[in-house]
Every structure is written in C-alpha cells, then in structure tokens.
TORBA-757626 format. One record per residue (C-alpha): residue number from 0; residue in one letter; y, x, z. Coordinates in steps of 0.25 Angstrom, whole numbers, plus 5000, padded with zeros to 4 digits. Layout:
BEGIN
+------+------+------+------+------+
: bagu : gunu :   c2 :   c1 :   c3 :
+------+------+------+------+------+
:  NUM :    a :    Y :    X :    Z :
...
+------+------+------+------+------+
This chain:
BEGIN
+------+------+------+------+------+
: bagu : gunu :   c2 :   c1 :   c3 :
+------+------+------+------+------+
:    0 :    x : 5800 : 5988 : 5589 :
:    1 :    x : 5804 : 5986 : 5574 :
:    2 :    x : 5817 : 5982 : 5569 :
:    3 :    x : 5820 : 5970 : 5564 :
:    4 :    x : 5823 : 5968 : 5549 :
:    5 :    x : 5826 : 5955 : 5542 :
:    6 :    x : 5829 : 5953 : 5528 :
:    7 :    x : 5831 : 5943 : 5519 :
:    8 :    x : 5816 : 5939 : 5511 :
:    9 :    x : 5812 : 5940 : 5497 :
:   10 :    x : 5801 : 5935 : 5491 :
:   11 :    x : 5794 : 5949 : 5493 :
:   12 :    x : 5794 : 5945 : 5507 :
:   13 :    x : 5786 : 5933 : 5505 :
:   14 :    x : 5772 : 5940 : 5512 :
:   15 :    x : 5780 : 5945 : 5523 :
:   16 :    x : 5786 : 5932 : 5525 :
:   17 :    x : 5774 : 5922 : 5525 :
:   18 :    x : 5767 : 5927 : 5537 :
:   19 :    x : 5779 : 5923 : 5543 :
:   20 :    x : 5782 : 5909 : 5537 :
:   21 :    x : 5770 : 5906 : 5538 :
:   22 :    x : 5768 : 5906 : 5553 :
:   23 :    x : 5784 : 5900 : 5555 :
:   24 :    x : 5775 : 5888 : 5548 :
:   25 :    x : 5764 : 5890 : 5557 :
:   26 :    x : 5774 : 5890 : 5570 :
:   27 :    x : 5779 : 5876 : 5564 :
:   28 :    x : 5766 : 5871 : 5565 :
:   29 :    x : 5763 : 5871 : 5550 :
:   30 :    x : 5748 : 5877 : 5543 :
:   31 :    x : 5749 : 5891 : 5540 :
:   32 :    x : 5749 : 5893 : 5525 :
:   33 :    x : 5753 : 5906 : 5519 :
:   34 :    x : 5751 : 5901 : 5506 :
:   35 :    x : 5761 : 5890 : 5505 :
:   36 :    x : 5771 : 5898 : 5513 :
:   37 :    x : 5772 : 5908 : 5502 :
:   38 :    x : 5773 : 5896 : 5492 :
:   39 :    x : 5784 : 5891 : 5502 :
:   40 :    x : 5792 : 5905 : 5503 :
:   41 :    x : 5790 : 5909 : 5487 :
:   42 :    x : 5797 : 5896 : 5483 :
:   43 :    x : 5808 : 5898 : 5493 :
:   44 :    x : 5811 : 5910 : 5487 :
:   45 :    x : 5808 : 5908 : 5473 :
:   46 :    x : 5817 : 5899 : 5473 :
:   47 :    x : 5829 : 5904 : 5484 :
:   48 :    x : 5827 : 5893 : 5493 :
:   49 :    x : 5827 : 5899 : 5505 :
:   50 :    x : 5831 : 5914 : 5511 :
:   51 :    x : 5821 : 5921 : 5520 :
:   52 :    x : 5824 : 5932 : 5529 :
:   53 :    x : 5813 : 5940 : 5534 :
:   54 :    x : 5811 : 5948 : 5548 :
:   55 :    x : 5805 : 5962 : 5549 :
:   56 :    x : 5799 : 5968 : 5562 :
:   57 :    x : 5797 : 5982 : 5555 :
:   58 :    x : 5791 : 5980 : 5542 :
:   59 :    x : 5785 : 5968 : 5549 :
:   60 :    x : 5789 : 5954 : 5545 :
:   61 :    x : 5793 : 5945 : 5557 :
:   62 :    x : 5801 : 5933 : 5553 :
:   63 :    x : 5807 : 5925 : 5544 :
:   64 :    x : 5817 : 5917 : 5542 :
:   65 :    x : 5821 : 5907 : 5530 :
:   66 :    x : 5833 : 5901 : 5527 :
:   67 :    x : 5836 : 5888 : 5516 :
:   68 :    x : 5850 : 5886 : 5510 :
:   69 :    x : 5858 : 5874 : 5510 :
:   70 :    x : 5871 : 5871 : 5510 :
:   71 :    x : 5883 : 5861 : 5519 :
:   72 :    x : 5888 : 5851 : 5512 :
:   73 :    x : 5899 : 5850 : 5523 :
:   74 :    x : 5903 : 5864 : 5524 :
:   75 :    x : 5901 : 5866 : 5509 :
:   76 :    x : 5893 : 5878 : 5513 :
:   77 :    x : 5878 : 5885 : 5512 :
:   78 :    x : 5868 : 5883 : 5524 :
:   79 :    x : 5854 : 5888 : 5527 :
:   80 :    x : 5845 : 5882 : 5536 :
:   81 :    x : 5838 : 5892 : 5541 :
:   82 :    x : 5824 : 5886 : 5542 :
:   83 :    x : 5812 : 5896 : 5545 :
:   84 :    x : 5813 : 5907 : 5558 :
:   85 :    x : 5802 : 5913 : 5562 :
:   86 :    x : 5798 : 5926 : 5568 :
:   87 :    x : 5783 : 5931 : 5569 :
:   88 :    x : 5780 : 5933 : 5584 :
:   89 :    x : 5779 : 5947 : 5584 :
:   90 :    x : 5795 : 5947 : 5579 :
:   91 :    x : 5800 : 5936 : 5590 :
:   92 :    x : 5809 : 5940 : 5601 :
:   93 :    x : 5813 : 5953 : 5593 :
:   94 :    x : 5825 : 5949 : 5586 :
:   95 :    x : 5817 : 5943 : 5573 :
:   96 :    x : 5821 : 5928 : 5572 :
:   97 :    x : 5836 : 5934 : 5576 :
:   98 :    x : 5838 : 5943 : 5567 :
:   99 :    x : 5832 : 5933 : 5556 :
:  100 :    x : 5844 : 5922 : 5560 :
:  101 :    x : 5853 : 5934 : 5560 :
:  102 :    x : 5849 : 5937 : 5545 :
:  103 :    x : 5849 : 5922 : 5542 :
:  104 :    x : 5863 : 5920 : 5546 :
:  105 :    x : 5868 : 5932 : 5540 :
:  106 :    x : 5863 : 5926 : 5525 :
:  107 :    x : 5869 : 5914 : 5528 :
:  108 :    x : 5881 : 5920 : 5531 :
:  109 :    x : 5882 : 5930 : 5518 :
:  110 :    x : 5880 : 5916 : 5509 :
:  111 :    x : 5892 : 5909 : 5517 :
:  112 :    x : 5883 : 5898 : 5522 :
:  113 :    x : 5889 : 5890 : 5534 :
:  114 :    x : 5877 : 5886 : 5543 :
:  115 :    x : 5862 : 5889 : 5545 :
:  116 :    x : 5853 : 5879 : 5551 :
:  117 :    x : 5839 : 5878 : 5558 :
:  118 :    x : 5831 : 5871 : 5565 :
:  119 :    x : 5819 : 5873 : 5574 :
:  120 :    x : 5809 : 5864 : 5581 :
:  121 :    x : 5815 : 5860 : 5593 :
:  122 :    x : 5804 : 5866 : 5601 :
:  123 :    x : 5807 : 5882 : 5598 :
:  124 :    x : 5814 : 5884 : 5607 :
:  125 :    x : 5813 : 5901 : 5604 :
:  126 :    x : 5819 : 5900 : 5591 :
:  127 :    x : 5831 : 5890 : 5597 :
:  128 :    x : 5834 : 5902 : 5606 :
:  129 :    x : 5833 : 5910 : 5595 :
:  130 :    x : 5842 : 5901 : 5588 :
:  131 :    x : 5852 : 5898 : 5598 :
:  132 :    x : 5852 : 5914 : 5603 :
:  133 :    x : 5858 : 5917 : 5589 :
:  134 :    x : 5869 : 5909 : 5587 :
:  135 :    x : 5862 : 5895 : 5580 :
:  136 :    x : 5866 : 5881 : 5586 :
:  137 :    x : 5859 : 5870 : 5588 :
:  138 :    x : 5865 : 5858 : 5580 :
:  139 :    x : 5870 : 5847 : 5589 :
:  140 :    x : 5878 : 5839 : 5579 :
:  141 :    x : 5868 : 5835 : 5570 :
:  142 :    x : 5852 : 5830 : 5567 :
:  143 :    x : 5842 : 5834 : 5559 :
:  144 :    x : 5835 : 5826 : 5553 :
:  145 :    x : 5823 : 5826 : 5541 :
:  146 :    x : 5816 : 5818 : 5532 :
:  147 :    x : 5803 : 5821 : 5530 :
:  148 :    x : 5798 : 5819 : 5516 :
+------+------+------+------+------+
C-alpha cells in the first residue's frame, strides 16, 4: 500500500484535481462537466476564494477537499466552511478523507480561526461516521436554512 500525502493545492494542480471534483459533482447528482469545473476551480483560485487541499495515494490523486473563508461576527473571529470532501473509491477506507480533515483543521488552526463548519446530506451516513470518528459535532442549537435565488 502507498502512503498517504496531502498537501495544500495550487493552481498547477488544477488537472489532478478535476477528475476528482468532477465526480464529488457527479456523487451529488449533478451532469459531469469537466469543462465548467475547471472554470469553477481556476476562478476559485485566481481570485483566493477558497483553499483546496489535495490527497495522494503515491503519486496518485485520491481526494479532495475545499475550504471557503468567512468570518463570526459573534466571536469576532475567522471561519471556514469546509464545503467539498471527497475521496475517489479506490482511496476510501485507507485513511484518505481523515487525513484531508486533519490537514483542514490544521490550516484553520495556523490562521487562528475559531470554527469550521459542514454540512452533508443527511442520507451519508459514511461520511457522518467519518465525521463524527474525528471529533466534529453535529449542531443541535441551531437550523440551517437557504434561500434559493
């Protein structure tokens, strides 16, 4: 078995990482489309709107994960919301999606931020394990809600 890297993205990474993003679409049921994810990704980082960390089984890519910023008006503080996870089957069940949280939490941490937040459909129940296994709660204090434009 290979070990495990993960690394923060650049934009050089951005044909490593598109297989992957576009199949996290494809598991939430939307159309693949390479080409718009690309779009997607490039602007993301063109413009420092998000931090990606990437998973390596070897020298082969394995998962993904991508984190926006935002800040806490209460706390006064920065926040992520963590809002893509995924690992490619061949990388599940090997430590992948752990050690992508680990590297997700220890950003956060570096840039003092005071929370990290997710969400998953409520039907995953793998990735709640996943979730729940490595420390995250589930928020029983308040609802999320969207408006959908």
């Amino acid at each position: 078995m290979n070990s495990i890297t993960v690394r923060q993205a650049v934009l050089t990474d951005l044909d490593d990482l598109l297989p992957l993003f576009d199949s996290y679409r494809q598991f939430y049921r939307q159309q693949s489309n390479p080409q718009a994810a690309r779009d997607f990704l490039s602007a993301r980082f063109n413009h420092g709107e998000s931090v990606l960390f990437i998973a390596y089984q070897g020298d082969k890519p394995v998962g993904f994960t991508q984190l926006y910023p935002g800040f806490s008006s209460i706390s006064l503080a920065r926040t992520f919301i963590l809002n893509d996870l995924f690992v490619a089957p061949e990388g599940r069940r090997q430590g992948v999606g752990t050690e992508l949280l680990s590297a997700a939490i220890a950003y956060a941490r570096e840039l003092q931020a005071v929370r990290l937040t997710l969400s998953t459909e409520m039907t995953n129940e793998t990735a709640q394990a996943l979730y729940q296994t490595a420390g995250w709660k589930r928020d029983e204090q308040y609802f999320v809600y969207h408006y959908s434009l």
